[in-house]
Structure formats: C-alpha cells, structure tokens
N, C-alpha and C positions, 0 to 999 in steps of 0.2 A: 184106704183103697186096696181092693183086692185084685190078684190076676189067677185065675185058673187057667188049666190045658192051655198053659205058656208051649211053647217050641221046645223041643229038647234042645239041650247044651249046644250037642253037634252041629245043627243046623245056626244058633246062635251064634255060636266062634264059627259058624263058615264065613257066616253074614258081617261078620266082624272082624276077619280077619286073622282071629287070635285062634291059639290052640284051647282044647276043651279044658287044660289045666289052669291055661289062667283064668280062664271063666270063673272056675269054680274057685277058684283064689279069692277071685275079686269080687263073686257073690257071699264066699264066707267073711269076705273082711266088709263088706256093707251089711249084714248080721252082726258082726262083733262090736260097730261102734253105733248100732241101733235104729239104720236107716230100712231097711228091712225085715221081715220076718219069713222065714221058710213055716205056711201051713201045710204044707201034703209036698209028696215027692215033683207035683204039677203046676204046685200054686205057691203064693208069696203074697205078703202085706206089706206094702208100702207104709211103714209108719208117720212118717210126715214127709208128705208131698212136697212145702214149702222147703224143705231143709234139702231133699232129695232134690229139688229144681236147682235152688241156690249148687251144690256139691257138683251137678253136673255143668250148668251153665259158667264155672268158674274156670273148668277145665279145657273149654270150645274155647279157642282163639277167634276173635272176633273178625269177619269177613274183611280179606285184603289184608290180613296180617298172617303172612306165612314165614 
C-alpha cells in the first residue's frame, strides 16, 4: 500500500502531540525494522499492512483500561 502528499511532519506531530523529532525518530525506526518504506520526500509504502496493524494495535491499551 502506498501513500503520497502525506501531511508534512509539522502538522503530524501537532496532530499528535509529539515534536517533529520524534516523528522522524519513529518513522526512521519503522524503516529500519522494515515496516515501511520512504518513496519520495511525500510518500511511503507500507510493506505489510498485516505486520503494521498487529505493531500498532499491540500498543492501543484496550478501552476502559487506563
């Protein structure tokens, strides 16, 4: 899966809360262990969606548990 004319950084860490460095922390290190791919300075490949859902959904605390 592809995403082009993603949001810049800045807008993403607003949206998120975080500053633009850990952004870019934390998209360099979903590169490194091969959940994504940076194609163009705008865009990125999802290499497996399945591995990306599992990674994400392990770290959401399940509703009512805070």
């Amino acid at each position: 899966m592809s995403c082009t004319n993603i949001a810049r950084y800045t807008d993403i860490a607003n949206y998120l809360v975080i500053n633009c460095d850990t952004l870019s922390h934390a998209v360099m290190r979903f590169c490194d262990c091969g959940l994504i791919e940076r194609e163009s300075r705008h865009g990125i490949r999802i290499i497996d969606v399945n591995v990306a859902e599992n990674a994400i959904s392990s770290r959401i605390a399940p509703v009512g548990n805070v």
